[in-house]
DRENKE-694655 format. One record per residue (C-alpha): z, x, y. Coordinates in pm, 1 decimal, padded with zeros to 6 digits, always signed. Each point is the difference from the previous one (the first is absolute). Example, Ala and Ser with C-alpha at 12.3 -4.5 7.8 and 13.67 -1.06 7.14 Angstrom:
[site [+00780.0 +01230.0 -00450.0]]
[site [-00066.0 +00137.0 +00344.0]]
***
This chain:
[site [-01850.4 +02610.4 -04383.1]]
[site [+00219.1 +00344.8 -00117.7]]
[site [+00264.5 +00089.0 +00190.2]]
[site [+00032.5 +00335.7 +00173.6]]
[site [+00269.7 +00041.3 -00194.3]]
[site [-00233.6 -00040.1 -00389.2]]
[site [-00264.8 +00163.5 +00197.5]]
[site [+00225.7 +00344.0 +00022.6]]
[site [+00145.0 -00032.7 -00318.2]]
[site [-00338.0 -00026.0 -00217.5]]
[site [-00046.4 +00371.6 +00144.8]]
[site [+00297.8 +00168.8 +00044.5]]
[site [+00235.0 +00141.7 -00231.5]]
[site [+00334.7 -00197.9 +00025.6]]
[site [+00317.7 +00228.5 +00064.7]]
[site [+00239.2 +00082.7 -00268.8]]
[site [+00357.5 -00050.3 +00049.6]]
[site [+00127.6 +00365.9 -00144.7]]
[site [+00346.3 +00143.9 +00025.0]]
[site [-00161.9 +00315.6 -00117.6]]
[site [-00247.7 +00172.5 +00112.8]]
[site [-00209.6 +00024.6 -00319.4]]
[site [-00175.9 -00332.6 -00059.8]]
[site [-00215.6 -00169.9 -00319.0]]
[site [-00155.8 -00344.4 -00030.8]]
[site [+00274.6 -00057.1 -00353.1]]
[site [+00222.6 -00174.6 +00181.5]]
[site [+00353.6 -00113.8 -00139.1]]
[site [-00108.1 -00374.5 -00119.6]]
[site [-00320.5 +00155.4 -00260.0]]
[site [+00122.4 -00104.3 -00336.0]]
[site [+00238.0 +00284.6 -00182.8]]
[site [-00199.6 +00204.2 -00224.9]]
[site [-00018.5 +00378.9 -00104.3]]
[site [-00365.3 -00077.3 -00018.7]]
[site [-00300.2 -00007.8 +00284.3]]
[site [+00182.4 +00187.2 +00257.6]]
[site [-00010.5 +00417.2 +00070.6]]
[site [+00202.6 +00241.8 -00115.0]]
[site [+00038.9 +00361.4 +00128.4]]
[site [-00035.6 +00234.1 -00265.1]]
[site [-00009.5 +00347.2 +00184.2]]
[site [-00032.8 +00171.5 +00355.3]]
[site [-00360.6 +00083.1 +00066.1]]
[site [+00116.8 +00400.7 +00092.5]]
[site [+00096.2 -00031.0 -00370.1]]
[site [-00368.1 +00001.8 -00142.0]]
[site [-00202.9 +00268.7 +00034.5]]
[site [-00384.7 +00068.7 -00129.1]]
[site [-00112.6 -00024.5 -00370.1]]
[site [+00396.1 +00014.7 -00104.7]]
[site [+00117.5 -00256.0 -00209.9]]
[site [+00318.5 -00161.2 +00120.2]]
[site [+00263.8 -00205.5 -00261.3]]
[site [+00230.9 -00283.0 +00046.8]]
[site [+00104.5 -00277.7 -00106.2]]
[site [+00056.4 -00379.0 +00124.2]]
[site [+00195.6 -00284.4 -00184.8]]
[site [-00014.3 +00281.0 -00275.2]]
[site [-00368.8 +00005.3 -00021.3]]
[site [-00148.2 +00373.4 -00018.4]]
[site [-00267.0 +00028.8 +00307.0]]
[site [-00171.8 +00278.7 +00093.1]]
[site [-00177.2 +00043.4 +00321.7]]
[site [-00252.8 +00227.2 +00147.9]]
[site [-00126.3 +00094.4 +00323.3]]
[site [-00403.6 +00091.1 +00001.8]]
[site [-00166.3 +00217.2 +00228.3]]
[site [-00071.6 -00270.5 +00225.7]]
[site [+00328.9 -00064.1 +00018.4]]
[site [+00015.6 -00360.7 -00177.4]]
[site [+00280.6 -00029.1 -00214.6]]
[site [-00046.5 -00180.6 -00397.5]]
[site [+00280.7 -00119.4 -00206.2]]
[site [-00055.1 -00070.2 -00376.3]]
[site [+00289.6 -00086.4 -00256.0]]
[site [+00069.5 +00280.4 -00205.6]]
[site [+00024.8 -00252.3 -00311.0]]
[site [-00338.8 -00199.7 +00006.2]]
[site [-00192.3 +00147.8 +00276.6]]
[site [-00010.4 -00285.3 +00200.9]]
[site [-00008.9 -00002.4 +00357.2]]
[site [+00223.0 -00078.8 +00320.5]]
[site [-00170.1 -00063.5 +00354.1]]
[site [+00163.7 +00204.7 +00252.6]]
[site [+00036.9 +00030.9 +00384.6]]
[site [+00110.9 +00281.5 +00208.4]]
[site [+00169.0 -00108.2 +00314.5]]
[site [+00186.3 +00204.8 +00260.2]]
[site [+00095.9 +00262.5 -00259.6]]
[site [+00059.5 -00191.6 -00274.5]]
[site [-00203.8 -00067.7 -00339.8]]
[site [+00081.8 -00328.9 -00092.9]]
[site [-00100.0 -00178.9 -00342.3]]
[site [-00113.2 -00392.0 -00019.2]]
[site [+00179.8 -00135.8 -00312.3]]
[site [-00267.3 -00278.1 -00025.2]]
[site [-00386.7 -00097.8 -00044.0]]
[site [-00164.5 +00271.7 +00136.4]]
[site [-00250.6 -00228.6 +00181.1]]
[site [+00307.5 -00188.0 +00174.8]]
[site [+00170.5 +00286.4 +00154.0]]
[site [+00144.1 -00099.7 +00342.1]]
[site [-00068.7 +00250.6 +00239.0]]
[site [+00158.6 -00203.8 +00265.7]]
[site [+00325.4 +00077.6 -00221.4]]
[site [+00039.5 +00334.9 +00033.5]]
[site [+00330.2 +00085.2 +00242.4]]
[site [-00155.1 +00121.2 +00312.3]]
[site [+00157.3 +00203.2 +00305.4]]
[site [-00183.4 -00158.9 +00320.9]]
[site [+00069.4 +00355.1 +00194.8]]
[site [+00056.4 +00280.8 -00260.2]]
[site [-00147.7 +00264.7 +00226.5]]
[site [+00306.3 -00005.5 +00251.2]]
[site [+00216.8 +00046.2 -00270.9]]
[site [+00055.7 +00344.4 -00142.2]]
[site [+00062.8 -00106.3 -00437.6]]
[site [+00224.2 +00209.6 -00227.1]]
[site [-00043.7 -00101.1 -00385.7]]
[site [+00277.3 +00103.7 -00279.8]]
[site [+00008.9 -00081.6 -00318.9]]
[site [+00241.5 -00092.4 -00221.7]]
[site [+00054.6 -00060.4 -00390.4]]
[site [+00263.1 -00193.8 -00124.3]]
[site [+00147.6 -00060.6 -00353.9]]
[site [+00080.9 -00351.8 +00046.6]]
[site [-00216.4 -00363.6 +00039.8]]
[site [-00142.6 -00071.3 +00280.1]]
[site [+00132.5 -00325.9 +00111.5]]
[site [+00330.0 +00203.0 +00042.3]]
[site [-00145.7 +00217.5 +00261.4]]
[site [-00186.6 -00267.5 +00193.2]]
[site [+00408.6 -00186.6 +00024.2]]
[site [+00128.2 +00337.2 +00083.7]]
[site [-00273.2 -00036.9 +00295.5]]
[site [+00073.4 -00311.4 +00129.6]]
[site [+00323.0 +00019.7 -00019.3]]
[site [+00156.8 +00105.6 +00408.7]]
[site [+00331.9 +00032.0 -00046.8]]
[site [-00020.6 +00259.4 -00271.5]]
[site [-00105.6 +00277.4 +00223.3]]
[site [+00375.3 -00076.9 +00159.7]]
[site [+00152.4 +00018.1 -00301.7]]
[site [-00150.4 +00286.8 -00202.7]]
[site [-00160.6 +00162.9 +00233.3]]
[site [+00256.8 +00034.7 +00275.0]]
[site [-00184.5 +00171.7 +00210.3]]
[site [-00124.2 +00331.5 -00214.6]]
[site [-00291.6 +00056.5 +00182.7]]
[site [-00075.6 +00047.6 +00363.9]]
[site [-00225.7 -00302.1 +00072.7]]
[site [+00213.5 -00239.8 -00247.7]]
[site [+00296.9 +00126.7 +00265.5]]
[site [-00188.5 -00018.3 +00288.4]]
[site [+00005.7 -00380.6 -00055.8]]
[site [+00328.2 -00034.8 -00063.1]]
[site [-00046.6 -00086.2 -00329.3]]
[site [+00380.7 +00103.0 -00184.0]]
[site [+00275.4 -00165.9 -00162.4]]
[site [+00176.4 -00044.2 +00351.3]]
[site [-00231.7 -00204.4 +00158.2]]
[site [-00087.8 -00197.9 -00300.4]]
[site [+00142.8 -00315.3 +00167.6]]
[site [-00263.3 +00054.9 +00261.2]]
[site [-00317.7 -00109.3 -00181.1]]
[site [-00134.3 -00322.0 +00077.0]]
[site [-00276.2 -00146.9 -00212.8]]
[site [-00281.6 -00276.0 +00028.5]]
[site [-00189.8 -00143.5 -00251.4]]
[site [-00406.0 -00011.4 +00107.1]]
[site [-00329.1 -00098.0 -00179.7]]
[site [-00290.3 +00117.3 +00219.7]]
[site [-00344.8 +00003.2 -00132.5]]
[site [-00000.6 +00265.0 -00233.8]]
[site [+00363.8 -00009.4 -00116.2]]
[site [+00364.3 -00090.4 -00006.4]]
[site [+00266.9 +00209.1 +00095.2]]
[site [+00263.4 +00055.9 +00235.8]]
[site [-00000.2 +00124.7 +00370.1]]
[site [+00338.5 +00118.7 +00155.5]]
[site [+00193.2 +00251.8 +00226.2]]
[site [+00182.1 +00333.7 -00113.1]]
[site [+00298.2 +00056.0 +00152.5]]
[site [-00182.8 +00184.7 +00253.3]]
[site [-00164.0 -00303.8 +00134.9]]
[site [-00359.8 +00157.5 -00199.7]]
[site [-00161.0 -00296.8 -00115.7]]
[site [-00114.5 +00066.7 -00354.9]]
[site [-00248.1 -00201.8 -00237.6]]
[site [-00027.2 -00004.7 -00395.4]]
[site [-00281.0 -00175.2 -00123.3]]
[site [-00128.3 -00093.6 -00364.2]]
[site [-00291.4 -00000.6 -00042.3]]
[site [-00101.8 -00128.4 -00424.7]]
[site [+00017.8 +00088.5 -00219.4]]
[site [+00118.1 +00358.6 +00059.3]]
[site [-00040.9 +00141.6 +00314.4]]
[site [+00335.3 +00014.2 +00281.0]]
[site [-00033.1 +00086.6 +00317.5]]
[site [+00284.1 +00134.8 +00261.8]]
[site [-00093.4 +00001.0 +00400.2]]
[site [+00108.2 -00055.4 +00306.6]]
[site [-00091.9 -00026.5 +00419.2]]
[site [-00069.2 +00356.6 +00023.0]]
[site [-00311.7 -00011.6 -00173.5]]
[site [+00108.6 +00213.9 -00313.2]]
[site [-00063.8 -00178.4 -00342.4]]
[site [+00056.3 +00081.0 -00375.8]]
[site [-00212.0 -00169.4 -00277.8]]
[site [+00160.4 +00042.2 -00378.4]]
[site [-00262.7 -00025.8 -00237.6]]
[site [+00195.6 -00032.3 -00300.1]]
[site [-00231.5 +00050.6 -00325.4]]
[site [+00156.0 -00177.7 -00289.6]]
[site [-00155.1 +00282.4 -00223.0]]
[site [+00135.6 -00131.8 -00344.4]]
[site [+00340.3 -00108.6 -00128.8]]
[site [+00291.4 +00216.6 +00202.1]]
[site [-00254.4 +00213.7 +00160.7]]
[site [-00110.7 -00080.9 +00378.5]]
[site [-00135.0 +00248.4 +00268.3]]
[site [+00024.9 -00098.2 +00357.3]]
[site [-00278.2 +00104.3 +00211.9]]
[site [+00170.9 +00004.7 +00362.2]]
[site [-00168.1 +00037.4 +00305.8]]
[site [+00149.0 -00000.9 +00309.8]]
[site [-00172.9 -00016.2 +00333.7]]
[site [+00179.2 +00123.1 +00309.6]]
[site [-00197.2 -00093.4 +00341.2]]
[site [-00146.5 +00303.6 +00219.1]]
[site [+00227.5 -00052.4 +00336.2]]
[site [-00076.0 +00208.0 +00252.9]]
[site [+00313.1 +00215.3 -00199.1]]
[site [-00153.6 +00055.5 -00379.0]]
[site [-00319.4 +00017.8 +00173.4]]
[site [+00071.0 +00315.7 +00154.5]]
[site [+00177.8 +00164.3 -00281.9]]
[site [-00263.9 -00051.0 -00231.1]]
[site [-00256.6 +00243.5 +00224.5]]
[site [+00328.0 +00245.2 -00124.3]]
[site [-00115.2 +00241.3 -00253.5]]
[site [+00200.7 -00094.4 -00316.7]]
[site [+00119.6 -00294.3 +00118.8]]
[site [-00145.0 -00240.1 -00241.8]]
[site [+00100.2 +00198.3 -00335.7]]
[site [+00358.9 -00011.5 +00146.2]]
[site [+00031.3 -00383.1 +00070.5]]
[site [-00165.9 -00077.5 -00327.1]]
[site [+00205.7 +00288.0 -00160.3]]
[site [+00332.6 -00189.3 +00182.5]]
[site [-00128.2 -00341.9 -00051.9]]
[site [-00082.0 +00018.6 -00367.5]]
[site [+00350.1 +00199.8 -00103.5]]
[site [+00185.8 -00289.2 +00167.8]]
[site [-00203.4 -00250.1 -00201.9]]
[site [+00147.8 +00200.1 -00321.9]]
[site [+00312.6 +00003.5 +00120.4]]
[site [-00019.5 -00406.5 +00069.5]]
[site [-00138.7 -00033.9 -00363.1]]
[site [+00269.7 +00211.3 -00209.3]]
[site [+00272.7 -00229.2 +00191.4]]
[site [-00161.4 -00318.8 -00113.6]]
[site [-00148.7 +00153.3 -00276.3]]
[site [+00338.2 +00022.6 -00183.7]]
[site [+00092.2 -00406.3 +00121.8]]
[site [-00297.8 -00107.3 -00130.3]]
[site [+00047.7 +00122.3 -00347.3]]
[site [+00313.0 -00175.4 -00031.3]]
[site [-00111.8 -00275.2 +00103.6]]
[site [-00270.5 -00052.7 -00253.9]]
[site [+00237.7 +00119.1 -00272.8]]
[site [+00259.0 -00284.4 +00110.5]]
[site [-00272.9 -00263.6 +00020.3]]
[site [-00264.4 +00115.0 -00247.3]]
[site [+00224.0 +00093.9 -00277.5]]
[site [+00292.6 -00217.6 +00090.4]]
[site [-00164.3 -00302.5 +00132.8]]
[site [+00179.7 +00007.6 +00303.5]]
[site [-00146.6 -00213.8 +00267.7]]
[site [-00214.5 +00104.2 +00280.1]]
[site [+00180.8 -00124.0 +00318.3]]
[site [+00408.9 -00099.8 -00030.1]]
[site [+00138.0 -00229.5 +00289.6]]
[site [-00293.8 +00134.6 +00226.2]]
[site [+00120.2 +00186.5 +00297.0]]
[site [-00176.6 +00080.0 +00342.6]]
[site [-00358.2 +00072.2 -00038.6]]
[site [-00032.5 -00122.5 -00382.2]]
[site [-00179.4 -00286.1 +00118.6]]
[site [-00305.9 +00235.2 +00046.8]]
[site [+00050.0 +00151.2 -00423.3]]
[site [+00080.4 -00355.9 -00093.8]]
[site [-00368.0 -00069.1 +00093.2]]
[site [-00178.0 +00289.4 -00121.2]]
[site [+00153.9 -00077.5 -00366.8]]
[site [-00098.8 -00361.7 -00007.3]]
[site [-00335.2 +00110.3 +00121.2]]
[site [-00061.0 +00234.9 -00332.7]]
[site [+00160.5 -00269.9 -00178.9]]
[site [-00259.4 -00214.6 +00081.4]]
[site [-00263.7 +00267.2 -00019.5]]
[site [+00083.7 +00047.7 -00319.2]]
[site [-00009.7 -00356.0 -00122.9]]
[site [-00350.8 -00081.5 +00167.7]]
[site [-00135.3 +00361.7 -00151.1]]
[site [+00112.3 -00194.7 -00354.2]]
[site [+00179.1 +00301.7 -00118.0]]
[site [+00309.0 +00133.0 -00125.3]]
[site [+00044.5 +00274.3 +00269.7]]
[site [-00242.0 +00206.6 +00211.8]]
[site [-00091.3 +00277.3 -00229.2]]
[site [-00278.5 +00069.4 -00275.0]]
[site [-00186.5 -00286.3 +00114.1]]
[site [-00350.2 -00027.8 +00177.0]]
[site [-00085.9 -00239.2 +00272.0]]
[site [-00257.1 -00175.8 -00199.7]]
[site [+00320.5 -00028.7 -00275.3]]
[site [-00131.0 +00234.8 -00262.6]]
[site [+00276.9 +00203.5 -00117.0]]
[site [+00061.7 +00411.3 +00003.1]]
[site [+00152.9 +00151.7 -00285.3]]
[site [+00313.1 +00229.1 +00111.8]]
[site [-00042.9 +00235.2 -00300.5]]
[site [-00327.3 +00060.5 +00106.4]]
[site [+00094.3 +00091.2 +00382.8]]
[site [+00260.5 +00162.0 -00112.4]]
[site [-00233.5 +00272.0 -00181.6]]
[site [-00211.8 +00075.6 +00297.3]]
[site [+00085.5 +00313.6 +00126.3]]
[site [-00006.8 +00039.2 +00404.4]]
[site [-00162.6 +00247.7 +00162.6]]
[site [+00120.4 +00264.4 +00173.9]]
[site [+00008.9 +00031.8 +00357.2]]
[site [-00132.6 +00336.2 +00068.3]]
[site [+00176.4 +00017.4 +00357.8]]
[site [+00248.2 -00268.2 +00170.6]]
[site [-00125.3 -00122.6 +00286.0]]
[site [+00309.4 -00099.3 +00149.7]]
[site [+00260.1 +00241.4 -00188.9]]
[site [+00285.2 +00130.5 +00169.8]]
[site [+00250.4 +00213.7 -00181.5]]
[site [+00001.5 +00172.3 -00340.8]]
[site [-00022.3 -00255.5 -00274.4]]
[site [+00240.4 -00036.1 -00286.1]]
[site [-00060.0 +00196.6 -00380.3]]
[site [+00180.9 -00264.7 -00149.3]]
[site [-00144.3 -00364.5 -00003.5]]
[site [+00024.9 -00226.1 -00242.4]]
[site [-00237.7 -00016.9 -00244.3]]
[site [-00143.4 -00299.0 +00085.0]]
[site [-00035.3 +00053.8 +00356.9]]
[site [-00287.9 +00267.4 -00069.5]]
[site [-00146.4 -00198.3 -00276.8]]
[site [-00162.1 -00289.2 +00188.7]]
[site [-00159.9 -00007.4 +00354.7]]
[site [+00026.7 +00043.0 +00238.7]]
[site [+00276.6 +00292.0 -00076.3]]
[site [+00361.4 -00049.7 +00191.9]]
[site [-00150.0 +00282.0 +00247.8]]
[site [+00254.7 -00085.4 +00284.9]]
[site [+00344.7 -00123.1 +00068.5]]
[site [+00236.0 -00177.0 -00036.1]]
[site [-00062.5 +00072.3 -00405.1]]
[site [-00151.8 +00330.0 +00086.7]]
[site [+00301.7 +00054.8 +00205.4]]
[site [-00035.6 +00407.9 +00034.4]]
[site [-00277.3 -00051.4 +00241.0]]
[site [+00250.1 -00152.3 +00251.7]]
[site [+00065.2 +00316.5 +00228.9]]
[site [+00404.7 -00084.3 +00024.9]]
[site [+00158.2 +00064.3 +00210.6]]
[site [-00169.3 -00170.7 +00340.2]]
[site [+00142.1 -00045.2 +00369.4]]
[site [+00239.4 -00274.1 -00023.1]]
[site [+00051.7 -00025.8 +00383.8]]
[site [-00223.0 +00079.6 +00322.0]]
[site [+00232.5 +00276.6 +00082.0]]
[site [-00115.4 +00168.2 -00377.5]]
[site [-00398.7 -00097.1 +00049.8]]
[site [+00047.6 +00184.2 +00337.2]]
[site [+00148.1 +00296.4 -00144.5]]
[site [-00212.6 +00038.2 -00289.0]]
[site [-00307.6 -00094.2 +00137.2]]
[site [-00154.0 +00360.0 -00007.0]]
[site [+00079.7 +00041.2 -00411.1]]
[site [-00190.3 -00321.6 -00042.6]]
[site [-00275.6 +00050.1 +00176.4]]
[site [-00017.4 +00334.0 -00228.1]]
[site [+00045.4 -00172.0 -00256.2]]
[site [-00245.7 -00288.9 +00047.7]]
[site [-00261.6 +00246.2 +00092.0]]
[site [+00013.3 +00282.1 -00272.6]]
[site [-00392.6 +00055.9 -00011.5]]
[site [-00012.7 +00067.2 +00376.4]]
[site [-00321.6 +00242.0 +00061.6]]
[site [+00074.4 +00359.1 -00010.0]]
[site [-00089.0 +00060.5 +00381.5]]
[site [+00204.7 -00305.3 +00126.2]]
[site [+00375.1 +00115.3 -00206.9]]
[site [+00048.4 +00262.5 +00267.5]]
[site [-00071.0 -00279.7 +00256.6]]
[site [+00229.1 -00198.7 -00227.1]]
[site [+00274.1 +00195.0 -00051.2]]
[site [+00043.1 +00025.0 +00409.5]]
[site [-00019.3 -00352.6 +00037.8]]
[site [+00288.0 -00107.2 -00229.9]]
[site [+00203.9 +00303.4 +00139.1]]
[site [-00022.9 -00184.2 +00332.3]]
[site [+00039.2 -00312.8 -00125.4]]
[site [+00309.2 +00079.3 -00185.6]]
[site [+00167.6 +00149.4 +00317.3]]
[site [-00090.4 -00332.6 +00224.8]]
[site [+00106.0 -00194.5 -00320.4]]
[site [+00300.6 +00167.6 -00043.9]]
[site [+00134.4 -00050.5 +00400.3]]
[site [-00131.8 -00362.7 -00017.3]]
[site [+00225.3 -00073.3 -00311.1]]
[site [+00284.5 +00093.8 +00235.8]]
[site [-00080.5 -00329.7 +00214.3]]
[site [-00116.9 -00327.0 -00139.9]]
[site [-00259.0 +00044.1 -00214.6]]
[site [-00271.4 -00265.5 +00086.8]]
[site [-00396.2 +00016.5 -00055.3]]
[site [-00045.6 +00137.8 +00339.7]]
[site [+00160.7 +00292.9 -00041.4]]
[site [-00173.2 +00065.3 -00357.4]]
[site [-00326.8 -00047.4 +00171.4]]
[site [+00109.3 +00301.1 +00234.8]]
[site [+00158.8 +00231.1 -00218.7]]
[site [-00368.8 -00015.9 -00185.7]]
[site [-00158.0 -00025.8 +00298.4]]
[site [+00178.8 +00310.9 +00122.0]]
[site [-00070.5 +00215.0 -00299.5]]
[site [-00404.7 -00090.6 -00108.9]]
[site [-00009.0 +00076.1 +00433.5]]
[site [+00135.0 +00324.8 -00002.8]]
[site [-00213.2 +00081.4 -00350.1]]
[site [-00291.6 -00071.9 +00158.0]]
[site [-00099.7 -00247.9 -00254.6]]
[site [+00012.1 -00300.8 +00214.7]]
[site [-00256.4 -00118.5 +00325.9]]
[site [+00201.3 -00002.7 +00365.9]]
[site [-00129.2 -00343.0 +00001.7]]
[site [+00149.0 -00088.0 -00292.0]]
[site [+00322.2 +00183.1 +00104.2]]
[site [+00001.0 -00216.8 +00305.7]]
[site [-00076.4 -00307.0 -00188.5]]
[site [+00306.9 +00024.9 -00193.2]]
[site [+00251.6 +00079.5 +00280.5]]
[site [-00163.1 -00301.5 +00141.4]]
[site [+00194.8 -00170.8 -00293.1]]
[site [+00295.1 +00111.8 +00008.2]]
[site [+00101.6 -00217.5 +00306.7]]
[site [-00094.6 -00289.8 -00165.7]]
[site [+00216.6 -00192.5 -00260.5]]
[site [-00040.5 +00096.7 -00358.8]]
***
């Protein structure tokens, strides 16, 4: 007779041992391979109706297209062949396989994305990708180069004083490998790889980051970040602000470019002294290179079971793609960014507007950074109205008036809360304060988010 025990498990779902959040079926013992696994090619706010959308992946042209029932087809620009795609949670994401064994039970999945609140930036980068996913996984460097230049990278501590602090663990979970550990702040904080080329950064608090990082073609990579910050009884009632959302995104995505011109820089120099002096990878591996040591011998290997020289111009059935012949497809256009902040450079290289996707954003479209951003809490507080402005310029002719008021307000409770400690609490009543006395926000609301300002941040 079955045990209880093989009785249950023939009809429920085991558990899966996660670090992250996000969770797939590809765990980190399937065989290394480019091929039969998904790869995000786009954000599905990206694709709109009957327009043709270009870009490119392990330098093959695609082109994809949304129909009016909103399925999405991508064919290669070169032979017309076709890709099976998924959309999941926001993302479009492309099986490099068989199109009859596509593994749906593959696809990264958030097990709760409704009580998160998601921001998505993206970001174009003149260098290889396998740069940017060691750049990802690599802690300490936010102590080092970083140093604290942003407000949340500070609010952990994360600077060249405490970089003594950091404390590091090796895990493999189900899904991964990467390394847990505490900032100096005691905030525990998770990096995760996840092959072949998506990182992912979270932590106890319930706020994530996934890196999809798109090897487009040789030195050309876009990232495709989303980052998903859980709806606390705090965010929760700022988002029934008016404006509120444009202004995080607007704050969240300009620190993103600021994070990816500082690397951006590093990471060019580092494929120069490696892929043009031969330099090697890792020297005398300090703390946290374990975690980079692994994700190179895992392309290594991916690279030697794929039976190919490198990762680019090939198929996964093997056949090869002629790189004169994706060179000369031209991209298309994108007749409005969907995610554009910023006015973007007149300037580009040549060849970063003469294959797709077009270097749109930063840190190679570097103009569209808005420079300079609050460094400190004090700063956020004080120019919290201007942003807000800023990150709503298309505000409804009838509610500017309304506007106007609020950010007045706001700037006065702003400017006496700078005088004391600046700490979320009193940012949620300065704007509490001034939408309040504009009439643009519900008692209730109001009441809600004095509520919160007793409570830690």
């Amino acid at each position: 007779s079955r045990s209880l025990l093989e009785h249950v498990a023939s009809r429920v779902e085991p558990p899966v041992n996660s670090y992250s959040p996000e969770r797939s079926s590809r765990g980190p013992d399937h065989q290394p391979s480019f091929n039969n696994t998904w790869y995000a090619v786009a954000f599905s706010s990206e694709l709109l109706p009957h327009v043709a959308y270009s870009t490119r992946l392990f330098g093959e042209p695609l082109t994809l297209l949304r129909a009016s029932d909103e399925t999405v087809t991508c064919t290669s620009a070169l032979d017309g062949s076709k890709y099976f795609l998924a959309e999941q949670q926001g993302t479009v994401w492309l099986w490099r396989g068989a199109p009859q064994r596509a593994d749906r039970s593959q696809l990264p999945n958030h097990p709760d994305a409704d009580s998160t609140h998601a921001v998505e930036t993206i970001l174009d980068y003149g260098c290889d990708w396998k740069y940017i996913v060691e750049n990802n996984l690599d802690t300490p460097h936010l102590y080092w180069l970083h140093d604290g230049s942003i407000p949340p990278i500070e609010s952990l501590g994360c600077n060249r004083d405490n970089i003594n602090s950091i404390a590091l663990r090796f895990f493999k979970d189900d899904v991964g490998v990467g390394h847990i550990g505490k900032t100096s702040k005691k905030v525990t904080k998770v990096v995760r790889y996840d092959a072949p080329n998506i990182v992912r950064h979270g932590g106890v608090s319930g706020f994530s980051e996934e890196f999809n990082i798109v090897p487009i073609g040789p030195h050309r990579t876009r990232v495709l970040l989303r980052q998903r910050f859980p709806k606390g009884p705090i965010l929760s009632t700022l988002l029934q602000l008016p404006g509120t959302r444009a202004t995080l995104q607007y704050l969240v995505r300009n620190w993103n470019y600021q994070i990816g011109v500082e690397d951006y820089c590093v990471m060019q120099g580092q494929a120069h002294n490696i892929d043009d002096f031969g330099a090697a990878n890792v020297v005398n591996g300090a703390l946290g290179d374990d975690l980079i040591l692994k994700f190179w011998k895992w392309k290594e290997a991916a690279t030697k079971a794929d039976g190919s020289s490198d990762e680019y111009f090939v198929k996964w059935d093997g056949s090869k793609i002629d790189p004169l012949a994706a060179a000369a497809v031209s991209p298309i256009a994108v007749p409005k960014l969907s995610h554009g902040v910023g006015v973007a450079m007149s300037d580009l290289q040549p060849h970063y507007l003469q294959q797709a996707p077009i270097a749109d954003y930063p840190p190679v479209n570097y103009k569209r950074h808005a420079t300079p951003l609050p460094s400190t809490p004090a700063e956020l507080l004080s120019r919290l109205p201007r942003l807000i402005s800023e990150a709503n310029p298309k505000a409804e002719a009838g509610l500017k008036p309304q506007l106007s008021e609020a950010l007045r307000t706001t700037q006065g409770a702003a400017d006496e809360a700078g005088r004391r400690r600046p700490s979320m609490q009193l940012l949620l009543s300065a704007v509490s304060s001034g939408f309040l006395a504009a009439g643009m926000l519900d008692n209730a609301v109001a009441r809600a988010l004095d509520s919160q300002c007793d409570t830690p941040s």
